[in-house]
N, C-alpha and C positions, 0 to 999 in steps of 0.2 A: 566680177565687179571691177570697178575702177577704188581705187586708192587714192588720198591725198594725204600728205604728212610735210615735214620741215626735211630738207633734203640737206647737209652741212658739208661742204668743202671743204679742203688744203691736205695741209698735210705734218704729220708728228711720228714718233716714233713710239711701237705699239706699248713700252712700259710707260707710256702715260694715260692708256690708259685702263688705270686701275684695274689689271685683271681680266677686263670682260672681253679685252680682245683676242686672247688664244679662245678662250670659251667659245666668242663668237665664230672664231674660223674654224673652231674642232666642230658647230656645227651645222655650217655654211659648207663644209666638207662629206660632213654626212646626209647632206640633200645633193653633193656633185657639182656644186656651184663651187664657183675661183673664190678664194680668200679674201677677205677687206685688204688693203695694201699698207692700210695709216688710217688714223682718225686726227681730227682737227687737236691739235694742244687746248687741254683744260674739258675734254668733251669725251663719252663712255661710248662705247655701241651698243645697240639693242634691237635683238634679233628676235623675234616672236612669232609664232605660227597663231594668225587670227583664220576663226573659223572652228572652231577643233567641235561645236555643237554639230548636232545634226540639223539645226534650224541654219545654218550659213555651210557657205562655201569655202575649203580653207584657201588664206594667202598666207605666204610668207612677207614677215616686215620687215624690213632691217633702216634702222637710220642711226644717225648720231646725234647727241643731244649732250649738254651741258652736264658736268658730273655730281655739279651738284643738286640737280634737278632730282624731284622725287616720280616713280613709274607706277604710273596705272595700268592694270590689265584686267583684261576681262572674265568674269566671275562666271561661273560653272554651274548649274544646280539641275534639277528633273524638267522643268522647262528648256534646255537647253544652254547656249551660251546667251551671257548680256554683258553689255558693256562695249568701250575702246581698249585701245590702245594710248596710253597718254605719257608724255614726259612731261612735269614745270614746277616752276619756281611760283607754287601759289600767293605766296606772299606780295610776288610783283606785279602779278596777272599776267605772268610768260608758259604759254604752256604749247606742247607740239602735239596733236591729235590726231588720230587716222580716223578718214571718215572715208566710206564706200558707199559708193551709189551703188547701189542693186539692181541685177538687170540691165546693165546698160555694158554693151559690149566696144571698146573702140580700140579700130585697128590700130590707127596711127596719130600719135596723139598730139605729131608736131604738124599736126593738118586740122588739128580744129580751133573753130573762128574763136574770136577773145569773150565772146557772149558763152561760149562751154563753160569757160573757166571760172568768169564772173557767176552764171549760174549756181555752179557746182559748189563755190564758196559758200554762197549768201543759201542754200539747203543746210550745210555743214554749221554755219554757224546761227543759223535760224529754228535750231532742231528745237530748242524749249519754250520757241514761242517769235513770231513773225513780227513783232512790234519791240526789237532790241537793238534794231541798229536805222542809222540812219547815212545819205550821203554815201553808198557804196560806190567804192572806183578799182578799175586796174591799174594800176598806174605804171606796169611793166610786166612784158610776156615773154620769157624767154624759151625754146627748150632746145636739150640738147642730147645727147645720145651719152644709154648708158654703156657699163662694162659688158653684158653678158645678151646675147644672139640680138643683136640689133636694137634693143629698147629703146626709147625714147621717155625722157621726164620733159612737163612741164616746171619750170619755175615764176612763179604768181606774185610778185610783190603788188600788194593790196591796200587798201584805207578803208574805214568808216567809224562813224560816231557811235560808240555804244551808249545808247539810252537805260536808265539804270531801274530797276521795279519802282521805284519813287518817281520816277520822271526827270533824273538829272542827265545831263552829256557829260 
């Protein structure tokens, strides 16, 4: 599947943050992948194996997110896995979400047109009902090549009007 999450730049030195950055590299190391180098000052890493049901397929996640943010992960049980992957600051209404489109395989991902991307959003945040947002725009398409065999990320800066169950903007 394809993945979309908060991708976070720069650069700090790893005792800021809090701990989770040897964790993450002891096991970023034990899947054989190169270490995080730095995470953003003030920001955690979080590395998680989405998939682990037999109902999905696994990925590995990794991004970085605010440290004060709270993590959501996906819940286990005889039906298999349910759930995301989440980071945020519910209180503000800031939150980093992995959404995966199912089935849909893409090669290269700094080759598709800005309608992919726009799509791809307006599923991810339309999941609880098609009548929440209004006014969707891209208003910036960037991508760029990551650290390990070639990869490419999109980066999607986005707009629209969330309409609220009462009917406010």
């Amino acid at each position: 599947g394809v993945a979309t999450g908060l991708v976070a730049l720069g650069d700090t030195k790893p005792a800021n943050a809090f701990g989770g950055f040897d964790r993450v590299n002891g096991q970023l190391k034990s899947y054989g992948l190169p270490p995080l180098k730095s995470v953003p000052d003030g920001f955690s890493p979080l590395l998680e194996l989405w998939g682990k049901g037999k109902n999905r397929s696994p990925l590995l996640v990794q991004f970085a997110h605010p440290s004060d943010w709270v993590v959501t992960l996906p819940s286990q049980d005889v039906n298999g896995e349910d759930g995301t992957i989440q980071a945020g600051q519910y209180s503000a209404g800031d939150t980093a979400t992995l959404y995966v489109i199912e089935n849909t395989k893409v090669e290269n991902i700094s080759e598709q047109p800005k309608t992919f991307f726009k799509d791809s959003i307006i599923k991810a945040i339309s999941q609880k009902g098609d009548n929440i947002y209004q006014d969707f725009k891209v208003t910036n398409l960037e991508t760029k090549p990551g650290e390990i065999g070639g990869q490419q990320y999109g980066i999607v800066d986005f707009k629209y009007t969330l309409i609220t169950g009462a009917g406010f903007e």
